[in-house]
C-alpha positions in Angstrom: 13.0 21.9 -2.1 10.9 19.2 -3.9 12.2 18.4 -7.0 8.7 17.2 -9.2 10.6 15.1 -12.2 9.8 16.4 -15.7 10.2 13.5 -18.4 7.9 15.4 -20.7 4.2 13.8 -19.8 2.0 14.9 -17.2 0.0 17.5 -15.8 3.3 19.4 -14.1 2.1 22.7 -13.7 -1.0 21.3 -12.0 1.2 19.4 -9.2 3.7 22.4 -8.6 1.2 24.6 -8.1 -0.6 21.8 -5.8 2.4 21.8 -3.7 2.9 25.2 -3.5 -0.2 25.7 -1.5 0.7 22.5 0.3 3.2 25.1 1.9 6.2 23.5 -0.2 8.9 25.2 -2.6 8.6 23.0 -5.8 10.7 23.1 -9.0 9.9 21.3 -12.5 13.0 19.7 -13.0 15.1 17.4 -15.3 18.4 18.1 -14.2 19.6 15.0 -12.1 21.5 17.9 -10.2 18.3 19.4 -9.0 17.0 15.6 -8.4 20.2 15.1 -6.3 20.2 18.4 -4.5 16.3 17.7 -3.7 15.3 17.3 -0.2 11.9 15.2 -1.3 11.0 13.7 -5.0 7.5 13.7 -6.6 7.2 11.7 -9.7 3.8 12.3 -12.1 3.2 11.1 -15.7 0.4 10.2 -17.8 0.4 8.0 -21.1 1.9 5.2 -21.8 4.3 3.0 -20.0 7.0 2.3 -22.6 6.8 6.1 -24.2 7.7 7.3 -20.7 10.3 4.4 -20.1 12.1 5.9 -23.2 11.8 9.3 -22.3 13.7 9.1 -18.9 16.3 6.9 -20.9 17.1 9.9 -23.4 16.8 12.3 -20.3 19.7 10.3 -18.4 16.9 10.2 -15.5 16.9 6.2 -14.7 20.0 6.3 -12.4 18.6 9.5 -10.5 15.3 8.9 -9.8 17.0 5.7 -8.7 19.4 6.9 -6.7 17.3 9.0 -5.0 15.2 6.4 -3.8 17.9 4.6 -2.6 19.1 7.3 -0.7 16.1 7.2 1.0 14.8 10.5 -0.3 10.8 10.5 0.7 9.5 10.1 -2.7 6.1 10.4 -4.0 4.7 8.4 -7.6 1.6 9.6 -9.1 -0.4 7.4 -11.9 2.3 6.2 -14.1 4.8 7.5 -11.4 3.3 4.2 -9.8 2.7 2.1 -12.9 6.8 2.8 -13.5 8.5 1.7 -10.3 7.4 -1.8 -11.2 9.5 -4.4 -13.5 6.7 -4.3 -16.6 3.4 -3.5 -18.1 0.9 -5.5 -20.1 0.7 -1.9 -21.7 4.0 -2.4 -23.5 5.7 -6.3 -23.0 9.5 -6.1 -23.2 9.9 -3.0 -21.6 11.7 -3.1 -18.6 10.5 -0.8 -15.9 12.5 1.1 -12.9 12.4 -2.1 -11.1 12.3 -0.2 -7.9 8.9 -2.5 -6.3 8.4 -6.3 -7.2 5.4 -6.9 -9.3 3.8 -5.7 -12.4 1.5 -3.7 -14.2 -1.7 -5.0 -15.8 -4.9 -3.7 -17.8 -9.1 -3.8 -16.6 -10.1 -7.0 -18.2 -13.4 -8.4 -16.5 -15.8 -7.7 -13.8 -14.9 -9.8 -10.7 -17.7 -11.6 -8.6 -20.1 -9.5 -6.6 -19.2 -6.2 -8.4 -22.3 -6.0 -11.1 -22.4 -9.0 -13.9 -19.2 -11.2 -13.5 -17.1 -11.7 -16.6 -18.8 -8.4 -18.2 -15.7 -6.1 -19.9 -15.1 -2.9 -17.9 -15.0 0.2 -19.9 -11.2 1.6 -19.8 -10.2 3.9 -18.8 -11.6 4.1 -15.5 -12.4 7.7 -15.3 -13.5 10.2 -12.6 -14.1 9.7 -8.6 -13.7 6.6 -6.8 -13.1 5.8 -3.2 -10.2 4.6 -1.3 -10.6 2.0 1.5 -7.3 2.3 3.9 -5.9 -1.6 3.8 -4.0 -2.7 6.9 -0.8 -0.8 6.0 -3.1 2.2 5.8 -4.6 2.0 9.1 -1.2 1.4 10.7 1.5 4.1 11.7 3.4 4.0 8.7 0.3 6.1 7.0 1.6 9.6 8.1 0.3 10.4 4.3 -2.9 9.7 4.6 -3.9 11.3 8.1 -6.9 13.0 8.3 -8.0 11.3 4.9 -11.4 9.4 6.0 -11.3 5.8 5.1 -13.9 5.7 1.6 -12.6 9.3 0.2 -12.8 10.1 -3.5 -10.1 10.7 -5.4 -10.1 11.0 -8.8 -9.0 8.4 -11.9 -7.8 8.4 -15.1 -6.3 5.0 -16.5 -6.4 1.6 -18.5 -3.6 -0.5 -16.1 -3.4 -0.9 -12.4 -0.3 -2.2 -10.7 -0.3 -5.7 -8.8 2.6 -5.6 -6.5 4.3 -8.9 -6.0 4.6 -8.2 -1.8 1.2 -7.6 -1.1 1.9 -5.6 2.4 2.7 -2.9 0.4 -0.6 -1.6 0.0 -1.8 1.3 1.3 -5.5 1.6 0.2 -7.6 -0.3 -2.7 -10.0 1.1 -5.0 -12.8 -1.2 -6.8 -13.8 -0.8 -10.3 -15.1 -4.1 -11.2 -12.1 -5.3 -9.4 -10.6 -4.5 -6.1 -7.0 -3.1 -7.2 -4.1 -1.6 -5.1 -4.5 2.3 -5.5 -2.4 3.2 -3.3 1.1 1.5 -1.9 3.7 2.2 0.7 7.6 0.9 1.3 10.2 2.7 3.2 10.5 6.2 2.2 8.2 5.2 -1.2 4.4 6.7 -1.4 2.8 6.1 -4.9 -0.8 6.6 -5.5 -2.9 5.6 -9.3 -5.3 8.8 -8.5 -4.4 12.3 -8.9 -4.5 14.4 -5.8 -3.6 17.1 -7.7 -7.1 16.5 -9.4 -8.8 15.6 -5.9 -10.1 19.0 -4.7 -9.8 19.2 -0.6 -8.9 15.5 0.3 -6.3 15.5 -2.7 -4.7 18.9 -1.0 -4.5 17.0 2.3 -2.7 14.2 1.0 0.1 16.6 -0.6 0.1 18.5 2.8 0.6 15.3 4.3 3.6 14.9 1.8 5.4 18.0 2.3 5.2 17.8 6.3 7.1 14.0 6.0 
């Protein structure tokens, strides 16, 4: 069973079902017993960083989701499910996250060079379909998820803050929007992607297949 982790925000209907016809048995769950008892974890969320912080705080969910992952439990993140396993967020200062991956969490300022007129303000969020390019974790055996996904897929995007992970070999593919930003990261049993595959048509599908047969 794959327990997909209900802290009250995010699309969870969307991503059971989306694992169901990965060929999985998924549950919406917030009972750590169910996150315990789980054979795999997937971890959604949309909205803001500290909001969700405080959510799994009243929903005793820190330690499990925790736990899990230190069980080594394959577990998957998805938009802030990624932005959260990191130790904070220019989204909310002071907050602590999960503290699960070195780094932090940090909002669209400026165009970088060679991506349209440097030092223009991008538009936030970054909305809609943009490619993945497969970084050198990606291309190497450790990217079981991502077989069969061609290197420059679409995926699809909604958000303000990308993650910038301290160890940089954690990256599993990159996106650009105005910036090239980690999309994408793997460590041990930990996938976590900023774009919904839920969202992501065909290619999206795939990646959840690629999931459930871990």
């Amino acid at each position: 069973m794959i327990a997909v982790i209900d802290y009250g925000m995010g699309n969870l209907r969307s991503v059971q079902k989306a694992l169901e016809v990965a060929g999985a048995k998924a549950k919406v769950t917030s009972d750590p017993k169910d996150i315990k008892k789980a054979e795999k974890i997937v971890f959604p969320g949309v909205g803001a960083f500290g909001e969700a912080m405080e959510e799994l705080r009243k929903r005793d969910l820190i330690h499990p989701i925790k736990d899990a992952i230190a069980e080594g439990k394959t577990f998957l993140g998805l938009c802030l499910g990624l932005q959260l396993l990191f130790e904070k967020s220019a989204e909310d200062p002071g907050v602590k996250g999960l503290c699960v991956l070195e780094g932090e969490v940090k909002k669209f300022g400026v165009r970088g060079p060679g991506s349209g007129v440097r030092g223009e303000k991008l538009k936030v969020p970054h909305m809609g379909w943009n490619t993945i390019i497969k970084g050198a974790r990606g291309q190497g055996p450790g990217s079981r998820i991502l077989h069969g996904v061609p290197d420059g897929s679409y995926m699809y995007f909604v958000h303000s803050y990308y993650v910038k992970p301290k160890d940089k070999t954690v990256a599993l593919t990159t996106t650009n929007y105005g910036i090239d930003f980690v999309s994408g990261i793997h460590k041990d049993n930990i996938y976590a992607f900023q774009f919904h595959p839920e969202k992501s048509q065909g290619i999206g599908l795939k990646i959840l297949e690629n999931f459930v047969d871990l």
